[in-house]
N, C-alpha and C positions, 0 to 999 in steps of 0.2 A: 153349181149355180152361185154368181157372185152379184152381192146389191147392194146398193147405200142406204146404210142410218144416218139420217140429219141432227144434229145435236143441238141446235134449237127450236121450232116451230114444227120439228119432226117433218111427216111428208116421203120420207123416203120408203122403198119398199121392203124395210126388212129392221125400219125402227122397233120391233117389235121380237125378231127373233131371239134375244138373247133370256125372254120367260117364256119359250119354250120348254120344257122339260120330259123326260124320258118317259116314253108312252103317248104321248101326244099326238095327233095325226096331224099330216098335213098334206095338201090337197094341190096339186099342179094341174092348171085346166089348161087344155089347150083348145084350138078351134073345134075339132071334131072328139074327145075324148078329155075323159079327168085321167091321174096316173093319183093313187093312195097312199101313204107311206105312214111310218108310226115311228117318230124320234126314241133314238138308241140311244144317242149321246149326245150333250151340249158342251161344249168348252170353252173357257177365253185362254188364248194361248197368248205367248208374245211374237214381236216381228219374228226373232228370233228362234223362238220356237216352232214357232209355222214354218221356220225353214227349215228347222232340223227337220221335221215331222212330213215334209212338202212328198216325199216317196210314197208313204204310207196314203197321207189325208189324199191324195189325189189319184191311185194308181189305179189302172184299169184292168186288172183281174180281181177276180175270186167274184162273190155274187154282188148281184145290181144292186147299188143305192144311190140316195142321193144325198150331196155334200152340197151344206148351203155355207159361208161364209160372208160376213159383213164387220164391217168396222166397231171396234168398242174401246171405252178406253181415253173418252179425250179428255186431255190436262189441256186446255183452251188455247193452245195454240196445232195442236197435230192428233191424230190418232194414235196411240200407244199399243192398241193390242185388235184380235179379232174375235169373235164368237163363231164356233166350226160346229155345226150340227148337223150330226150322220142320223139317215132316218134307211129304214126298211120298205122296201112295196111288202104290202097287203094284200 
């Protein structure tokens, strides 16, 4: 799951993710059903790192989670880094 932090006036849907921290639940509603989960991990990684890491943070074995991602990072002209938070169902 990927979404934008706005870095002025906020607004975006995941200005918020990066005080997250581990144990935290968090709740994905969708029309007919909620899905639960309890954050494992929070990270700000760099571009860079997110690309070394891009196999791991994104691969689609071993058990379900979910990986949220959103921008962190801004020196006022660009985005420098991201915040990666891997969470658990419950």
């Amino acid at each position: 799951m990927v979404g934008h932090a706005v870095r002025n006036d906020g607004g975006g849907v995941f200005d918020d993710i990066g005080d997250l921290g581990r144990g935290d639940a968090i709740k994905v509603q969708g029309s007919d059903s909620t899905l639960n989960y309890r954050v494992k991990s929070v990270d700000v990684l760099s571009k860079d790192e997110l690309a070394r890491n891009a196999e791991e943070i994104f691969a689609q074995t071993g058990a379900g989670r979910l990986v949220v991602i959103s921008c962190e990072g801004w020196d006022g002209t660009a985005w420098r880094s991201n915040v990666v938070t891997i969470a658990a169902p419950v």
